[in-house]
N, C-alpha and C positions, 0 to 999 in steps of 0.2 A: 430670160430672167423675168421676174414675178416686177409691176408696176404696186403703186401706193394703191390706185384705183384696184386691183385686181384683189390686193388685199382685204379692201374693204368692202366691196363687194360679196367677199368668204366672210366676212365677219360679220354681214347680217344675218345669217344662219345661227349666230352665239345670242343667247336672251341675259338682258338683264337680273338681278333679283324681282325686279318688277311686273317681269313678262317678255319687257317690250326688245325687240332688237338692238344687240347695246350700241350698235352706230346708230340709233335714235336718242340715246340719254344727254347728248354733249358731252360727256365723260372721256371718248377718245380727242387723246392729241394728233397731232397732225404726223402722217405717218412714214419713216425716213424708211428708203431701201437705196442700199449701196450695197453692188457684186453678190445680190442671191442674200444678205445680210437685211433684216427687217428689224426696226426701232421704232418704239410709240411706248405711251404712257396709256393708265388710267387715272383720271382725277375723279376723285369722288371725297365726302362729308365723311371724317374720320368715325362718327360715330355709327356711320355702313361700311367700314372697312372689312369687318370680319364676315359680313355678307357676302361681299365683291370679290373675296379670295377663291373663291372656286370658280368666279365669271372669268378674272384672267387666268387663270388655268387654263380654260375651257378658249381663253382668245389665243395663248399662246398655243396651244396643241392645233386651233384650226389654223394660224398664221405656218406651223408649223407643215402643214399639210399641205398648203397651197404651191403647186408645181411652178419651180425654179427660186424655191425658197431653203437654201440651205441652213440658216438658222435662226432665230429670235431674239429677242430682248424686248420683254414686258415689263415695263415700272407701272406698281399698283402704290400711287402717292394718296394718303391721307390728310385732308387740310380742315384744321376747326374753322368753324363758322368763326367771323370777327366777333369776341366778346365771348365767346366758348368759355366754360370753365378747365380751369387746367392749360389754357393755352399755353406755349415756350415762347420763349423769350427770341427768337430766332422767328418772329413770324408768325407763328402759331400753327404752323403745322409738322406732322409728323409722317413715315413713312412705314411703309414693308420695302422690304430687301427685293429688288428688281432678280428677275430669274430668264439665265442665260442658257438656250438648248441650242442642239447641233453639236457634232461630232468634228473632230480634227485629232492633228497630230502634231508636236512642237517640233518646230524645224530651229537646232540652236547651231548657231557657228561654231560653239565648244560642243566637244564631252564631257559631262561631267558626273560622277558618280552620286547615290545620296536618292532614289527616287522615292518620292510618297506615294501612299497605296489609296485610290478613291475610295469612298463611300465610309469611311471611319476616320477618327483621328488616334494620332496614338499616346499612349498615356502614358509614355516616358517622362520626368520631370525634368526640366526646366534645370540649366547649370545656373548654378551660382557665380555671378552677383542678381543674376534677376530673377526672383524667388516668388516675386509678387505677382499677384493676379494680374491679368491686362482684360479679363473679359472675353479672351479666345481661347478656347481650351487647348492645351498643349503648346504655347506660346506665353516666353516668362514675361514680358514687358513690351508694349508699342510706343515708339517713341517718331513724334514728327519734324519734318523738317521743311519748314517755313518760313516765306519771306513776306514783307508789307504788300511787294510789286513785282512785277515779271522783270528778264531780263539780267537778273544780279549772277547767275548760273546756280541757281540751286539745285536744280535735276543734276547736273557734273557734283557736285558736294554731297550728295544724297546717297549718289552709285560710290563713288570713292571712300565714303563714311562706313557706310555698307560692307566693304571689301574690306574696311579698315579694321573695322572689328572682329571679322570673318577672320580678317588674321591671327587675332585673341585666341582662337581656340572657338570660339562661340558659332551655334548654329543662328545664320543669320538668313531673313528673307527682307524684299525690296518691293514694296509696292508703290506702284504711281499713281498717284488718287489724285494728279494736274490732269482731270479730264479732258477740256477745252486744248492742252496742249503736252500731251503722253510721248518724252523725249527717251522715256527709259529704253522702249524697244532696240533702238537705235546706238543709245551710250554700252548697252548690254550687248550687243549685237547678232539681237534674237528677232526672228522670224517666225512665217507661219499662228498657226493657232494654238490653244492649247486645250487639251483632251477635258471632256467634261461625261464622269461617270453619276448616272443621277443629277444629281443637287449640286454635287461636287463638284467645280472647275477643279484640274491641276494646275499647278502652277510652274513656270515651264522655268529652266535650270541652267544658268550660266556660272561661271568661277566658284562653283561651289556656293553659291546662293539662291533662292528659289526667290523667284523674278513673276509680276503677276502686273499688266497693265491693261489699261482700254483699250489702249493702242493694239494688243495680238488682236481685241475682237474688231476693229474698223480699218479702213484702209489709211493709210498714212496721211495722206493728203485731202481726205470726206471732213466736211466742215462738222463739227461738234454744236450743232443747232438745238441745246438743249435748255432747258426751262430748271429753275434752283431745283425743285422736286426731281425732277428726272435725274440732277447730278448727286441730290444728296440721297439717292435710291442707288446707283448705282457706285458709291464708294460705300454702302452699308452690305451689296454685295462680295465688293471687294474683300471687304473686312471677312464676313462672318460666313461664306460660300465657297471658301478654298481655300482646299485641302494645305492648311500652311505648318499643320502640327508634324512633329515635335518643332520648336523653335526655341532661341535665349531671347530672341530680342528682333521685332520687326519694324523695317524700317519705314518711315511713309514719305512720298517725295508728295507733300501739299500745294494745290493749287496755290499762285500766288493771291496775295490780300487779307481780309478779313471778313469774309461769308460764309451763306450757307456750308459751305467744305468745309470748313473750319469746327463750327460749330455743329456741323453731324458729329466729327469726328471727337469733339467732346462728350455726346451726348452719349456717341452709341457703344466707345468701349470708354473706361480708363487708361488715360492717355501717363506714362511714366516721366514725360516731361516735351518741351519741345526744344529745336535748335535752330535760332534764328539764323538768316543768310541776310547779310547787305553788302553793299559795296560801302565804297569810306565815302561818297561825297553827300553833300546835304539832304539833297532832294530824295535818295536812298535810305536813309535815316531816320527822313519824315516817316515814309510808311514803314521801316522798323519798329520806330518805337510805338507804331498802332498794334502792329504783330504781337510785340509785348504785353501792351497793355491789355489785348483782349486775350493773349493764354492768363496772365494774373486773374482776370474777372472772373474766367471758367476754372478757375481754382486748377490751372496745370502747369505743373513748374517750368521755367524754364531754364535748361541745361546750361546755355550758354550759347553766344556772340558771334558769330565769325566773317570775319572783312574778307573778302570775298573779292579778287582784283586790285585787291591790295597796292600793288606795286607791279611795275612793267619790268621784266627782264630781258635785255634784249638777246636773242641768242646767237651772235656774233659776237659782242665783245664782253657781255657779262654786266653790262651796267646797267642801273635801276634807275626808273622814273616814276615818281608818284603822279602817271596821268588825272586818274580820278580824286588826287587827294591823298592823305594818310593820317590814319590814327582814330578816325571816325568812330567806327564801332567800337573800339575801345574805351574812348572818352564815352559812350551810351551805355555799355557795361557797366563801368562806374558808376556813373548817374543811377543807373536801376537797380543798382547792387546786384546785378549777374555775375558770374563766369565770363571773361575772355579767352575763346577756346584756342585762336588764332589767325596770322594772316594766310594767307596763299593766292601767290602771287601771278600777274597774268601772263601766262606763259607757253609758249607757241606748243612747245609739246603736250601740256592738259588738252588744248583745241584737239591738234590732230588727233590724238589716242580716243580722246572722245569721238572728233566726228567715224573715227574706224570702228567705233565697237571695240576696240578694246581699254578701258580704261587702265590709266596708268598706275594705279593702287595695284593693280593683279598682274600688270603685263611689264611692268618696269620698276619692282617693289625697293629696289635700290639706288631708287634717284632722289631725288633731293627733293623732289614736289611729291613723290609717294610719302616718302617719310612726314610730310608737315600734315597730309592725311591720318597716317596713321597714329599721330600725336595726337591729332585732335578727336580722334577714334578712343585711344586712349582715358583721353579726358572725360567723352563722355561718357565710356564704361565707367570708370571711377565716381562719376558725380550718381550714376543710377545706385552703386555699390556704398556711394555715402547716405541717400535718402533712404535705401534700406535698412541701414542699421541705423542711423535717427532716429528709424519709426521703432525701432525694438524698444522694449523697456528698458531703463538701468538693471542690473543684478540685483537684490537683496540681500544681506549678509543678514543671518537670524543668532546671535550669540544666544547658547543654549547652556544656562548652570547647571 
């Protein structure tokens, strides 16, 4: 296998815009190799950005080249100078779309039918209720699912939302854009890589959803050693580099908090609303209601609520313990004039079917904790189905003598 040193060594042979060899500029990050897999960034001055795009080209084909390197990932992050004009409100910098090469095959624990075709999207429209643009061609609406902090299960709420809706009749996709911590692979019970034609990643297929994480490109257990640019590059790939068309509605399982993911994920599509995750006790709450209050500021609705461990069921005799508390997120709904979408309760069978890959919305649709999913699946079809037609005009009536 190919070392960091070995890499860099090949990439003084690539020249800067300037001349110079670009591991002379400071512009490379420090450079990760796990299992033949190569990761590094370039930092450069936004207003050399559109310079620099052909130097990572040119870094990822030679990284590309170098023997016992099976594939790449190049982030070319653009950062304004402090006091730049135009700066964003996130920092002041902006990005390009990180680009992922090497070849593979998705290895999924299901069959499932439905495959997309690389290198085009298809320009079938979008079912109704989500009719509105989201920014990605062929996909009617993106909608995120976020929490203040880690730990509340949002990734389990994100796959079962996903599956919930899938139920609808709707073509649905699931992306995990929780970088630092990509649980989808696993809740989904997908393996392997996924095929990348061109530009195009596929995006690899479980229950009848097309499924797309960081996690198929690194190893499970490789620590996520990335810098805000690098991550808010590589969920702009996510977005806008695979193949996810035709779609109604895709789903995003968001890093926990309120950062750069966050605020990419405003910036770079139209977001059709978000769905918070907490648990009911205090401290869970505190960072909800930051969740909130920063999709309000970036003008993105939010769908609604959901307590999240609600209650403890025990599954021996049936009886309920409000370990965590109850009623939390409900009483914060109100407060913000949200939707309370609802509870779901913590329950030994969500664990196991999750930790098996098979989640229990697709593999157990007739139990009593599927169904409070697909309720709240429900709901938030309907709240996308009510902001739609909000946005229409009234009728006209023209009485004509």
């Amino acid at each position: 296998m190919a070392t960091a040193d070995e890499v860099r060594a090949r990439l003084a042979q690539v020249s800067a815009p300037d001349g110079r060899p670009v591991t002379d500029t400071g512009a490379l990050s420090d450079i990760l190799v796990s299992d033949g897999k190569v990761y590094m960034s370039i930092t450069v001055d936004a207003a050399e950005a559109q310079a620099w795009e052909p130097v990572r080209a040119a870094v990822e084909r030679t990284v590309r080249g170098t023997p016992g390197v099976t594939s790449a990932l190049v982030a070319l992050t653009a950062e304004r100078k402090a006091g730049a004009a135009g700066a964003s409100s996130s920092g002041g910098s902006s990005t390009q779309p990180v680009r992922v090469s090497g070849q593979g095959h998705s290895h999924a624990g299901h069959s499932h039918a439905g495959h997309s075709h690389a290198g085009h999207t298809h320009a079938q429209p979008p079912a109704d209720p989500q009719k509105e643009s989201s920014g990605l061609p062929g996909v009617g609406a993106i909608i995120a699912v976020a929490s203040g902090k880690g730990g509340v299960g949002k990734s389990t709420l994100a796959a079962n939302l996903a599956l919930g809706l899938a139920a609808t009749g709707l073509r649905i996709g699931l992306l995990d854009a929780d970088i630092y911590g990509p649980s989808v692979p696993r809740l989904m019970g997908l393996r392997g890589k996924p095929e990348v034609n061109g530009r195009m990643i596929q995006p690899m297929q479980a229950f009848g959803l097309k499924v797309m994480s960081i996690g198929f490109l690194v190893e499970e257990e490789a620590p996520m050693i990335w810098r805000g640019p690098m991550v808010m590059s590589a969920i702009s790939q996510l977005l806008k580099e695979v193949n996810w068309a035709p779609l109604d509605i895709l789903v995003v399982d968001m890093p926990p908090g309120t950062g750069d993911a966050q605020l990419t994920m405003a910036q770079q599509v139209p977001l059709a609303g978000a769905v918070i995750v907490s648990t009911p006790q205090d401290l869970a709450l505190i960072d909800a209601r930051r969740g909130i209050a920063m999709f309000q500021k970036v003008n993105v609705p939010v769908l609604g609520i959901v307590e999240n461990m609600s209650y403890f069921l025990c599954p021996h005799c049936g009886g309920r313990s409000d370990v965590f508390g109850h009623g939390g997120a409900r009483h914060e709904a109100q407060r913000f004039g949200v939707p309370f979408l609802g509870e779901v309760p913590l329950h030994l069978s969500i664990r196991e079917t999750s930790d098996a890959g098979r989640p229990i919305t697709a593999t157990a649709p007739d139990s009593q904790e599927a169904q409070i999913y697909r309720t709240i699946a429900n709901s938030v079809r309907e709240a996308l189905a009510g902001r739609r037609n909000a946005a229409r005009p009234a009728p006209r009536i023209v009485m004509e003598g």
